[in-house]
C-alpha positions as a Markdown table, in Angstrom:
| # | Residue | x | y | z |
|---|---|---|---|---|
| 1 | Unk | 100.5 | 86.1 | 114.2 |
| 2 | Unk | 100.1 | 88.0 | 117.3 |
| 3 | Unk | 96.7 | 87.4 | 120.0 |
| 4 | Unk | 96.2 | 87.6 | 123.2 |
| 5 | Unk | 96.6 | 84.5 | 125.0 |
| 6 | Unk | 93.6 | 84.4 | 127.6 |
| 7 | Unk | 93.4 | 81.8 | 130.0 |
| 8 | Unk | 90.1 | 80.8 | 132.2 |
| 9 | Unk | 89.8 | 80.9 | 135.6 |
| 10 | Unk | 87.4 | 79.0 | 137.8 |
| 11 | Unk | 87.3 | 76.7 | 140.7 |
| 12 | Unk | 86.8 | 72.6 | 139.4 |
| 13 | Unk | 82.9 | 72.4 | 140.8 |
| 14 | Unk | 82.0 | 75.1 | 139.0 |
| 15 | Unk | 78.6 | 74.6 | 136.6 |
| 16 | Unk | 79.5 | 73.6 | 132.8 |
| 17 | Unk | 77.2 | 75.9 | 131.2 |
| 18 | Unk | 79.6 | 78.5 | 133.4 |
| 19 | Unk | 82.7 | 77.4 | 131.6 |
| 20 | Unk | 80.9 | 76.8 | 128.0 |
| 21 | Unk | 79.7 | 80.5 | 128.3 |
| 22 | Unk | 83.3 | 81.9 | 128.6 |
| 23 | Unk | 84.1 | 82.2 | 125.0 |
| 24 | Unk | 81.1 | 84.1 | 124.2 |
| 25 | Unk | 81.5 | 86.6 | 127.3 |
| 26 | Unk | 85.3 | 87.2 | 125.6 |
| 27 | Unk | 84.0 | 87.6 | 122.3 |
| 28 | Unk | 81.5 | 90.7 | 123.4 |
| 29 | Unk | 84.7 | 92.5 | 124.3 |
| 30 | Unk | 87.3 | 91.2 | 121.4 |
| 31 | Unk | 87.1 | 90.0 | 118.6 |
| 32 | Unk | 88.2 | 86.0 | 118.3 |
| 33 | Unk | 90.7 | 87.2 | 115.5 |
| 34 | Unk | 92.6 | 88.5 | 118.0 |
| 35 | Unk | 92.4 | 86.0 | 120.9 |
| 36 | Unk | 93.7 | 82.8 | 121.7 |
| 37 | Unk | 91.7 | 80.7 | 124.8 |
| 38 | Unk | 95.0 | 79.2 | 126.2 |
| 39 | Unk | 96.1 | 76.7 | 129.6 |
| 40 | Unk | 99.8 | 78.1 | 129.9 |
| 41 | Unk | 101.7 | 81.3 | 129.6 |
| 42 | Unk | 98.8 | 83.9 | 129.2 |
| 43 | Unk | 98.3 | 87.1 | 129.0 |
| 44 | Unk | 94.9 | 88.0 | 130.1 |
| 45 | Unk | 93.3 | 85.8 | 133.2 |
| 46 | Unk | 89.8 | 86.0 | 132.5 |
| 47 | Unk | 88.1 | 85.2 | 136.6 |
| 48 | Unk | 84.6 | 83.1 | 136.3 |
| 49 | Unk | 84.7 | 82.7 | 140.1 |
| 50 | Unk | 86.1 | 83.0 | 143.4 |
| 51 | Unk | 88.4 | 81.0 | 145.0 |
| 52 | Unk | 90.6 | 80.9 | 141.7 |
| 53 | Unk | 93.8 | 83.4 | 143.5 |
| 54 | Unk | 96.3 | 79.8 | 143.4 |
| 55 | Unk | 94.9 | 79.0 | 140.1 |
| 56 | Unk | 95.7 | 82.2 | 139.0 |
| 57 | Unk | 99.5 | 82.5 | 140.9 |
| 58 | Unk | 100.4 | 79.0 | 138.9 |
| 59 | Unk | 100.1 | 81.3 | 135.6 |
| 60 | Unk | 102.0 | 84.2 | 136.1 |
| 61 | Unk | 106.0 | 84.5 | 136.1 |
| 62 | Unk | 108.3 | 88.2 | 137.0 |
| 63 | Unk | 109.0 | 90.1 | 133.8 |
| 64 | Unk | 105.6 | 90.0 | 132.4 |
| 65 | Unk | 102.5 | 91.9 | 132.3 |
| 66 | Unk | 99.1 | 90.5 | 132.6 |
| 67 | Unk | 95.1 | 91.5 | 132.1 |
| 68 | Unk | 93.3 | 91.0 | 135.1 |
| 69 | Unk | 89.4 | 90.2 | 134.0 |
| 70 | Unk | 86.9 | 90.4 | 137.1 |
| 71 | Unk | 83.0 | 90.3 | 137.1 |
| 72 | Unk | 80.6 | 91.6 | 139.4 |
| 73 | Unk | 79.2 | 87.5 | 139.3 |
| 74 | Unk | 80.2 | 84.5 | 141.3 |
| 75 | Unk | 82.7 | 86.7 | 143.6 |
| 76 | Unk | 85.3 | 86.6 | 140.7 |
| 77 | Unk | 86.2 | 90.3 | 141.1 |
| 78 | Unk | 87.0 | 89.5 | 144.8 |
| 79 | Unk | 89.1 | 86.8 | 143.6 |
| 80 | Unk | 90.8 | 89.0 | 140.7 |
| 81 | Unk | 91.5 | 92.0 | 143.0 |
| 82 | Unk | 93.6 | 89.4 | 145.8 |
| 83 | Unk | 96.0 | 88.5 | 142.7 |
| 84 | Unk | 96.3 | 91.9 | 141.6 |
| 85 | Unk | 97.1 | 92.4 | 145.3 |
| 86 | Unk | 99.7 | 90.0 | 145.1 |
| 87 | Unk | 101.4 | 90.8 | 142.0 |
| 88 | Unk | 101.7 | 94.9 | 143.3 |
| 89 | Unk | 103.5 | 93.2 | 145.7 |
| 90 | Unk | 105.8 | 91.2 | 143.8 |
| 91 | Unk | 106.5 | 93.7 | 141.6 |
| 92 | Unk | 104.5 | 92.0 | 138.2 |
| 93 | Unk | 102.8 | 94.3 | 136.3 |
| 94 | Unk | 99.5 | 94.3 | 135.7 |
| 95 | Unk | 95.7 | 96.0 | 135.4 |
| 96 | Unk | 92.7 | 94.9 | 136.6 |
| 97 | Unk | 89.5 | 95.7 | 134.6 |
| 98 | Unk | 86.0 | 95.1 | 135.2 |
| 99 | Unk | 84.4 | 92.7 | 132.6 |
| 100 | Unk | 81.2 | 95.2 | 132.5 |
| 101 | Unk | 82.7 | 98.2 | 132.0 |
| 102 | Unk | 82.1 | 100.0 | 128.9 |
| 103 | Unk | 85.7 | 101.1 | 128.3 |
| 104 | Unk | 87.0 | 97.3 | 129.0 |
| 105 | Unk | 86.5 | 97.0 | 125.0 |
| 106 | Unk | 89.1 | 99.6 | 124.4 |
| 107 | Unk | 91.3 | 98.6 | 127.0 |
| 108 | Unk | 92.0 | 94.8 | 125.6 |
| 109 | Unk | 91.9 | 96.4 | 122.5 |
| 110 | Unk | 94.7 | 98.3 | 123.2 |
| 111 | Unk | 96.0 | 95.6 | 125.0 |
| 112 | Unk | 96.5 | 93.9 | 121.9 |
| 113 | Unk | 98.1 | 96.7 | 119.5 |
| 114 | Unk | 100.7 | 97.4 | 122.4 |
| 115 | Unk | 101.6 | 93.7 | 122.6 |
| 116 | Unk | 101.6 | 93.6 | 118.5 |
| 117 | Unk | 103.7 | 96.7 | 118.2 |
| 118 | Unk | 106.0 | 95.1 | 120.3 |
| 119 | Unk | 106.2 | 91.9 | 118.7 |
| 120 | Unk | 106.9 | 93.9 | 115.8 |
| 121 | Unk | 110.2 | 95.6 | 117.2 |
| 122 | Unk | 111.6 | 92.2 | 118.6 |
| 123 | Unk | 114.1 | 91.8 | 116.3 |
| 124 | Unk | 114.5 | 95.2 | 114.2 |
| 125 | Unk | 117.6 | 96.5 | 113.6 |
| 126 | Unk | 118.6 | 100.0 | 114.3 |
| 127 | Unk | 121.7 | 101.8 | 112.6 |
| 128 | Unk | 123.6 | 103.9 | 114.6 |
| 129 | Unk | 125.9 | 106.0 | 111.8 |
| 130 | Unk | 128.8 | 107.5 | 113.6 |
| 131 | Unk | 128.7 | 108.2 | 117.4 |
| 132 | Unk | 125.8 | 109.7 | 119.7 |
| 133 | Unk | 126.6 | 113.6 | 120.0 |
| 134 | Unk | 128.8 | 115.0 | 122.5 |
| 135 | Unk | 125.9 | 116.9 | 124.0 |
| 136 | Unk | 123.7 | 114.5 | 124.5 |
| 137 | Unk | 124.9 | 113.1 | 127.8 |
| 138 | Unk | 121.6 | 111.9 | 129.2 |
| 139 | Unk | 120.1 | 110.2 | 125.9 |
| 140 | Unk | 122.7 | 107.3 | 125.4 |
| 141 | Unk | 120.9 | 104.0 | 125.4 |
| 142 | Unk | 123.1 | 101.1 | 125.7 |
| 143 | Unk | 122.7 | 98.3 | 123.3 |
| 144 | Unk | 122.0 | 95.4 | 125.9 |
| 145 | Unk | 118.8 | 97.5 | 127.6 |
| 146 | Unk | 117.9 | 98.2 | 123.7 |
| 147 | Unk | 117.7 | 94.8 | 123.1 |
| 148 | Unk | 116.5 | 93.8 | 126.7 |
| 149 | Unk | 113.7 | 96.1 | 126.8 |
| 150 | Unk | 112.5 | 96.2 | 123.2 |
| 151 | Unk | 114.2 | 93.6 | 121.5 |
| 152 | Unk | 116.1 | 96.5 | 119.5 |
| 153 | Unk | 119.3 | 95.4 | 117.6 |
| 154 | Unk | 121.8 | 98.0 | 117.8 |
| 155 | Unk | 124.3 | 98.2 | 114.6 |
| 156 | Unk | 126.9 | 100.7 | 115.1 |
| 157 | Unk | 128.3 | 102.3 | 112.1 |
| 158 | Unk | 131.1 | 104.3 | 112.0 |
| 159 | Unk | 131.5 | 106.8 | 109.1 |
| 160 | Unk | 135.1 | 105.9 | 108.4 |
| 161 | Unk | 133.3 | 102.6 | 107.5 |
| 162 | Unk | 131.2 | 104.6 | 104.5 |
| 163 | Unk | 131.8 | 105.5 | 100.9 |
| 164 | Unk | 132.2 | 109.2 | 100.9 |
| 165 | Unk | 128.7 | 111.1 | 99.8 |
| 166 | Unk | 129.8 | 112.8 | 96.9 |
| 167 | Unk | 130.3 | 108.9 | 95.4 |
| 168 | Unk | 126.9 | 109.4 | 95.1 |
| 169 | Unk | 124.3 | 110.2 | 92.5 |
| 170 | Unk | 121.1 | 111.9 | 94.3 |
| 171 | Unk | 117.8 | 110.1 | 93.4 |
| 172 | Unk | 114.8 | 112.1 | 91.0 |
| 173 | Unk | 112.3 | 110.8 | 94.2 |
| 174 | Unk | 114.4 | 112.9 | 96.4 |
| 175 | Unk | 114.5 | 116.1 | 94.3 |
| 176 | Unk | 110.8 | 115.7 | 93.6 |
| 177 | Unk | 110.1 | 115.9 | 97.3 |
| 178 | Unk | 111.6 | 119.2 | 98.1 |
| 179 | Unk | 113.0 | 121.1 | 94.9 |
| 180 | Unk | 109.8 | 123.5 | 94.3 |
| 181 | Unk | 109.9 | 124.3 | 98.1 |
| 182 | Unk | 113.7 | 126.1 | 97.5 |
| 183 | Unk | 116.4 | 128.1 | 95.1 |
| 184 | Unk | 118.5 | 126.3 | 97.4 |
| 185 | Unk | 121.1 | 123.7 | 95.3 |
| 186 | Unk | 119.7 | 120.4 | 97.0 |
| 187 | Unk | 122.6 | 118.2 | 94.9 |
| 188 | Unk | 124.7 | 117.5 | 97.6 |
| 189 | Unk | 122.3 | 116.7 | 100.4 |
| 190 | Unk | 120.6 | 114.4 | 97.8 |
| 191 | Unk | 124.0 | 112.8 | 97.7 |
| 192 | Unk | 123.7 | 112.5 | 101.4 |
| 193 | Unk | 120.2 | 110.6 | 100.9 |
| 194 | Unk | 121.3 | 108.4 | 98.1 |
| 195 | Unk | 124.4 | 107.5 | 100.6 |
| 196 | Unk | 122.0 | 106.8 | 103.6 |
| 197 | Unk | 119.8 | 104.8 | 101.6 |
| 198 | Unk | 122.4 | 102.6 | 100.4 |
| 199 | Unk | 123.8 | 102.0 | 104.2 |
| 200 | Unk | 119.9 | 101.4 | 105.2 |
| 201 | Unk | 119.9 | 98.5 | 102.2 |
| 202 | Unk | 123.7 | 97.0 | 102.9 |
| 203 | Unk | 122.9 | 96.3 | 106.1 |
| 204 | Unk | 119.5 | 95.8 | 106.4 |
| 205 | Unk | 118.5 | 98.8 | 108.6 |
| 206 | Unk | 114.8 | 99.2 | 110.2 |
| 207 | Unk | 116.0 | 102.4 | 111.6 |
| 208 | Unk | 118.6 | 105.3 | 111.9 |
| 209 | Unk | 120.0 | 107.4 | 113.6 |
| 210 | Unk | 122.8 | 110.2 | 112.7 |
| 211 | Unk | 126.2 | 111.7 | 114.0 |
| 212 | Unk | 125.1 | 114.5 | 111.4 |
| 213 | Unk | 127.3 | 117.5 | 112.9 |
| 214 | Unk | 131.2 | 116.5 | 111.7 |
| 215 | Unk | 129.3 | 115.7 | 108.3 |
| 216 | Unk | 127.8 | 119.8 | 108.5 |
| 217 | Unk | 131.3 | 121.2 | 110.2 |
| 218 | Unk | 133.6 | 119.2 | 107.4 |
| 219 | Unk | 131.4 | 119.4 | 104.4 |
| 220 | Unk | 128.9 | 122.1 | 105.0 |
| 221 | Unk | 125.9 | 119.8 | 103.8 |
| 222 | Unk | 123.3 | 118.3 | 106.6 |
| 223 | Unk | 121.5 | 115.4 | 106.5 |
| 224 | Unk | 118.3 | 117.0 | 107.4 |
| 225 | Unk | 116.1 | 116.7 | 104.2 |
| 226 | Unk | 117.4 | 113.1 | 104.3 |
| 227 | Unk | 115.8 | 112.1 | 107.5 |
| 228 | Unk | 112.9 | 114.0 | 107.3 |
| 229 | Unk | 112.3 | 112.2 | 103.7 |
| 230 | Unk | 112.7 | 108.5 | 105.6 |
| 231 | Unk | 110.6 | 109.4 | 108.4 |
| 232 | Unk | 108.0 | 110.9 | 105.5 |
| 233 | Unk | 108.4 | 107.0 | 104.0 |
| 234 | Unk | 107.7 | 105.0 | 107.2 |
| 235 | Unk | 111.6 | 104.7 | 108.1 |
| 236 | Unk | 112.3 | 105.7 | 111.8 |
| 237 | Unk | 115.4 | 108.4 | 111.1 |
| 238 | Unk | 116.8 | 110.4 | 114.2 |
| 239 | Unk | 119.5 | 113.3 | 114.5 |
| 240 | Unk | 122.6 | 113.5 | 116.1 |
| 241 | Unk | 122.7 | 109.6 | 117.2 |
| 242 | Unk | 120.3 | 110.0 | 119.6 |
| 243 | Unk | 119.3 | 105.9 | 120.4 |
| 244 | Unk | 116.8 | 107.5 | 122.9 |
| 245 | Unk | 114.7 | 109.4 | 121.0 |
| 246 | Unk | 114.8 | 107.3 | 118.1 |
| 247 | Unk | 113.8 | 104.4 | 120.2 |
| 248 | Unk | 110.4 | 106.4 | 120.9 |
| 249 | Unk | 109.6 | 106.6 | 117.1 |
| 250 | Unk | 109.9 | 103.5 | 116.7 |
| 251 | Unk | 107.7 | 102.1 | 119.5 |
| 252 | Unk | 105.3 | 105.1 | 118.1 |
| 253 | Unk | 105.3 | 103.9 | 114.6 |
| 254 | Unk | 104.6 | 100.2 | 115.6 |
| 255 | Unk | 101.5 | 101.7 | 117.8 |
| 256 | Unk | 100.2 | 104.0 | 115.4 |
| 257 | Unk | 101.6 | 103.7 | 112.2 |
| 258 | Unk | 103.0 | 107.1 | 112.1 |
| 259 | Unk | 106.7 | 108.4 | 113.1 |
| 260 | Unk | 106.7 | 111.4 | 115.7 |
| 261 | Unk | 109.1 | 114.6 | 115.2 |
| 262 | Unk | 112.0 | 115.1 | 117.3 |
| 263 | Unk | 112.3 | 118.5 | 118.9 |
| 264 | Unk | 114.4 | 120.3 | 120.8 |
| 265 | Unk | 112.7 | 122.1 | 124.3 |
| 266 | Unk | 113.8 | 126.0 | 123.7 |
| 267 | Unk | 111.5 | 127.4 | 126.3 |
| 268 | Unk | 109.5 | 126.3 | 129.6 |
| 269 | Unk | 107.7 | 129.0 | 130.7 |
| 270 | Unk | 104.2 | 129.2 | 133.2 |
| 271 | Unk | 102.4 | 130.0 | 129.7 |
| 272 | Unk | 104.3 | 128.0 | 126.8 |
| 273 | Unk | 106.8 | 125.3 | 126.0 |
| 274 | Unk | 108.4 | 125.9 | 122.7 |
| 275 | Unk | 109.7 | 122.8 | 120.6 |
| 276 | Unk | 111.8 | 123.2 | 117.3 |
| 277 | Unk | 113.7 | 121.0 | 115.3 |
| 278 | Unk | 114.6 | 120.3 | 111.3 |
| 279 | Unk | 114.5 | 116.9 | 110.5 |
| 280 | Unk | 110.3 | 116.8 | 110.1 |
| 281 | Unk | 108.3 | 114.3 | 108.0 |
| 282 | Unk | 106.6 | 116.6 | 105.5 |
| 283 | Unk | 103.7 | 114.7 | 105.9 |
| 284 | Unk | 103.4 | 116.5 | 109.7 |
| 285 | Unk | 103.0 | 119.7 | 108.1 |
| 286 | Unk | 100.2 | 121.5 | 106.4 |
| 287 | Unk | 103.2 | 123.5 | 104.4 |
| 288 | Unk | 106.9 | 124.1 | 104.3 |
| 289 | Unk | 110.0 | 125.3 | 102.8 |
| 290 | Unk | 113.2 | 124.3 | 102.6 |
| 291 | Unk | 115.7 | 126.9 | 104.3 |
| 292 | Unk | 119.6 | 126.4 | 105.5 |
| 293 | Unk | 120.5 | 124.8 | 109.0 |
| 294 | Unk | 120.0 | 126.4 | 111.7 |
| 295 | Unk | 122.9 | 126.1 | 114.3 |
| 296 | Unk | 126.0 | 126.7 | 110.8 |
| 297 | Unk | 123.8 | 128.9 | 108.0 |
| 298 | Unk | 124.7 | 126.0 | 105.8 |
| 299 | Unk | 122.9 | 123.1 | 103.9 |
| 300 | Unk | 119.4 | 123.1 | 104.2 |
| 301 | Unk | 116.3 | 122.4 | 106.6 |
| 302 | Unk | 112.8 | 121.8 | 106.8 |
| 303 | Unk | 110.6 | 125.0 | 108.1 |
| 304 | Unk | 106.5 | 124.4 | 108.3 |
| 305 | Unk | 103.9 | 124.7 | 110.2 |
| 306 | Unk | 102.6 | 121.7 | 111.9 |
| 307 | Unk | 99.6 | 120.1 | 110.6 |
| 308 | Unk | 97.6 | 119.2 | 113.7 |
| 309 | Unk | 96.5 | 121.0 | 116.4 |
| 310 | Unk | 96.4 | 118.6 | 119.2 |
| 311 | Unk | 99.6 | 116.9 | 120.0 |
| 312 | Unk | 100.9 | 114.1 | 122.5 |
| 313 | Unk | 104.1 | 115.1 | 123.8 |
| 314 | Unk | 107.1 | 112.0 | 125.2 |
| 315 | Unk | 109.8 | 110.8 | 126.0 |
| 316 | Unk | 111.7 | 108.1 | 127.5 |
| 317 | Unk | 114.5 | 108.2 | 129.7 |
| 318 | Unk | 118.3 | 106.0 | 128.9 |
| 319 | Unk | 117.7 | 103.5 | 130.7 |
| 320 | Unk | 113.9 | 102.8 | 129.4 |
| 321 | Unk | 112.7 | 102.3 | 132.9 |
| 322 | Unk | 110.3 | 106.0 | 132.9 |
| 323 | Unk | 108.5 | 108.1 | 130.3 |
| 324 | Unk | 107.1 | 111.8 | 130.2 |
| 325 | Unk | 104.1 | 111.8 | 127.9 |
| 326 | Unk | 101.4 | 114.8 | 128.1 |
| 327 | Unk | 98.7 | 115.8 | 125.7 |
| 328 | Unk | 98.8 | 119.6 | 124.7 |
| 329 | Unk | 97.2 | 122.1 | 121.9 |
| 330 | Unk | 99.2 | 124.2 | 119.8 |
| 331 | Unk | 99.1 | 127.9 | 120.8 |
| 332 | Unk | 101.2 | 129.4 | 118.0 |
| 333 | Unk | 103.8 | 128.4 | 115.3 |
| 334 | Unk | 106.6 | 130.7 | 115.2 |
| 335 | Unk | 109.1 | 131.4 | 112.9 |
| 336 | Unk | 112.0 | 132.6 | 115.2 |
| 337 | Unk | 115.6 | 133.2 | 114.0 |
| 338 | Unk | 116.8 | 132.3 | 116.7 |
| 339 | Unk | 115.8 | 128.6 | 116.5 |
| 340 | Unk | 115.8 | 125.4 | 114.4 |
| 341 | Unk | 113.6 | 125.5 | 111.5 |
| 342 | Unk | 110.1 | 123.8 | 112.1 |
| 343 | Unk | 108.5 | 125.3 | 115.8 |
| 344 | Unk | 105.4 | 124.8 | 117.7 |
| 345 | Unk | 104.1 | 126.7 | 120.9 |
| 346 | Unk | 101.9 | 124.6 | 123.4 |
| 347 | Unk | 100.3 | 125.2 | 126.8 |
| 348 | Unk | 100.6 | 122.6 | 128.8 |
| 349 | Unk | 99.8 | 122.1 | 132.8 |
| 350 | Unk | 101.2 | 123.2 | 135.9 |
| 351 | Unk | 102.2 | 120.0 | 136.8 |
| 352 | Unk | 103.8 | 119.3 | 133.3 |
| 353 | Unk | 105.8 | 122.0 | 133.3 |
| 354 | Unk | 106.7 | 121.2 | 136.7 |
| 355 | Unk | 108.1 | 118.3 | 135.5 |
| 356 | Unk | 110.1 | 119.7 | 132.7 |
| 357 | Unk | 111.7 | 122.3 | 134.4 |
| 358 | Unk | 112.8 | 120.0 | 137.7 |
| 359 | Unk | 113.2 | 116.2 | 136.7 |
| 360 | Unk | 113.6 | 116.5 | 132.8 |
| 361 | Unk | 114.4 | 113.3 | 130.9 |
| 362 | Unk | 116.9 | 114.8 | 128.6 |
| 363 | Unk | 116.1 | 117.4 | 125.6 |
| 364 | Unk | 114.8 | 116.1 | 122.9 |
| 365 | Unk | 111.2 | 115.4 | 123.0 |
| 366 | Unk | 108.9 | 113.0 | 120.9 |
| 367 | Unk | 106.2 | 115.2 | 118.9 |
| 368 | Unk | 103.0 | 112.9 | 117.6 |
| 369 | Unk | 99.7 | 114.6 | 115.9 |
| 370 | Unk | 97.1 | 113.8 | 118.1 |
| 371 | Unk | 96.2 | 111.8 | 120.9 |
| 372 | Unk | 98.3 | 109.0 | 121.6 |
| 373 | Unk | 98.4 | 109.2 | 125.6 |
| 374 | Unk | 96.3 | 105.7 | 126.1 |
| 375 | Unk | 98.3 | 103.4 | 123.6 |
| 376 | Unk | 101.8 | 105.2 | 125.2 |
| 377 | Unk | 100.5 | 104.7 | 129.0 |
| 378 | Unk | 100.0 | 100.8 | 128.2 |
| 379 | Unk | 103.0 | 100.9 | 126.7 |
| 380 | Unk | 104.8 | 101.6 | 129.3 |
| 381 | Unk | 102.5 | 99.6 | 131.9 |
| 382 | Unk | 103.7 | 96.5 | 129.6 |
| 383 | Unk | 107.1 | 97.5 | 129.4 |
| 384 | Unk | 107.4 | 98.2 | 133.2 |
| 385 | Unk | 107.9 | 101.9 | 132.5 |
| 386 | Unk | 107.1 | 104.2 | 135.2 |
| 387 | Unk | 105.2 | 107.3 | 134.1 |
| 388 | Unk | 106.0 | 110.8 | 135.7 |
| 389 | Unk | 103.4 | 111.8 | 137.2 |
């Protein structure tokens, strides 16, 4: 069971009633449910006093990140702000809060869900079926930083490895999900589910991700509806084996519950960024149809119009060591011809854009409804991830 692991800092003369009155000071900003008062290996270091910086330096080790608690009383902020000092300067990550701010609440709060999220991936196991895409030369994770950074099993897949689709029987759940939203025949790409679901189950998948484009180019079916019905379920499901973006949906569905949309980025422009893509959950959108693929005219698609109108926008880069993430309103939801299925319009900021256009992460990009910008930044603060700024 995850808590936070809080150990208590004060010089040895220090009054008792100081020390006794600890636990209640923590419990007025967490809940003890979540919290564990602990003399080793913490990861919050709650300051009582001054003089407490080699107390402090005993508890912390590289490759970690840690809380720093300071109080306006009994100079422990003065003592909390030389360790954060030293840590910035040995390159540990950390924060430093004050314990009577009114946001300091949230901020352990948060603290907590990012640490629980990640205890939660430590471990998963991600399917990669067939090979990352050609094209996708900048999203390639490899399976030791996977593993290194998120605890991320990688399982690659090939399809020569698989039972051929059509060996399969398409499931009634799948039809009823999509067959009043089209005339389109949705037999074979339920085969294509049923097959998917079966590899997810042989090998005990948490995730997946798909080489879906010799499947379209050889068979002319797609395994769009497919992976937009598993991310719809709770199961993390990416396109074109992309291990980078569907790394992000799975961090975001341990911090939130719910699985972002992967989208292209069609247009960067002053006014607007346009996303599009065709693999989205249905439960995103407010209402959809099922339509072919874009890139071939074949198989089939999700188009809709997404749900919410505030978004958080991310992504990370290969090597998990940065991460775009912006916050951004819809403007518009297109239905272009000349892109994949689903689309949004957003405005987002000078500098945003800025950063897009001149030191992109790669294409696709991580689509979440609503405001998710404070649980991704301490993310990444825990993780060691820079954040372009």
């Amino acid at each position: 069971m995850t808590k936070l692991k809080i150990k208590i800092l004060a010089v040895p003369d220090s009054p008792e009633a100081l020390i006794e009155n600890a636990a209640s000071r923590i419990e007025k900003l967490i809940v003890a449910e979540k919290c564990l008062f602990t003399e080793s290996n913490p990861d919050v270091l709650f300051f009582l006093t001054g003089g407490t910086e080699r107390l402090a330096l005993e508890q912390v080790t590289s490759k970690h990140f840690y809380l720093l608690i300071g109080s306006q009383n009994d100079n422990s902020y003065a003592s909390a702000t030389e360790v954060k000092a030293y840590l910035n300067e040995m390159n540990i990550p950390s924060m430093l809060i004050d314990e009577e701010e009114a946001g300091t609440t949230k901020i352990l709060n948060d603290f907590f869900t990012v640490k629980k999220a990640l205890n939660s991936l430590k471990g998963q196991k991600l399917g990669l079926i067939g090979k990352v895409s050609d094209w996708l030369i900048s999203s390639e994770i490899s399976s030791e930083i996977l593993d290194e950074k998120l605890g991320i099993d990688l399982c690659v897949i090939p399809w020569s490895e698989l039972t051929h689709f059509s060996k399969f029987k398409a499931s009634d759940s799948f039809f009823n999900t999509f067959s009043d939203k089209t005339n389109i025949d949705l037999t074979e790409t339920g085969k294509v589910n049923e097959l998917l679901t079966q590899t997810i189950k042989n090998n005990n998948l948490d995730a997946i991700t798909v080489e879906c484009f010799p499947m379209v180019k050889k068979n002319c079916v797609t395994a769009c509806l497919p992976l937009a019905k598993f991310n719809n379920d709770g199961i993390p499901a990416g396109c074109e084996g992309d291990i980078t973006a569907i790394a992000g949906m799975m961090l975001c569905k341990e911090l939130t519950g719910t699985i972002p949309w992967i989208a292209n980025i069609n247009k960067v422009t002053d006014d607007l960024c346009m996303f599009s893509h065709c693999t989205i959950a249905p439960c995103l959108l407010s209402d959809f149809s099922v339509k072919t693929h874009f890139e071939t005219g074949v198989g089939t698609a999700i188009q809709g119009d997404f749900k919410s109108d505030l978004i958080t926008i991310f992504r990370f880069d290969k090597y998990i060591s940065k991460m775009f993430i912006a916050t951004a309103n819809i403007t518009g939801r297109p239905k272009s011809d000349t892109a994949c299925r689903t689309q949004i319009e957003v405005k987002l900021s000078q500098n945003e854009v800025k950063l897009l256009r001149n030191n992109p992460l790669g294409n696709h990009h991580l689509i979440f409804p609503g405001d998710c910008k404070k649980l991704l930044q301490f993310a990444c603060e825990f993780l060691g991830v820079e954040i372009l700024k």
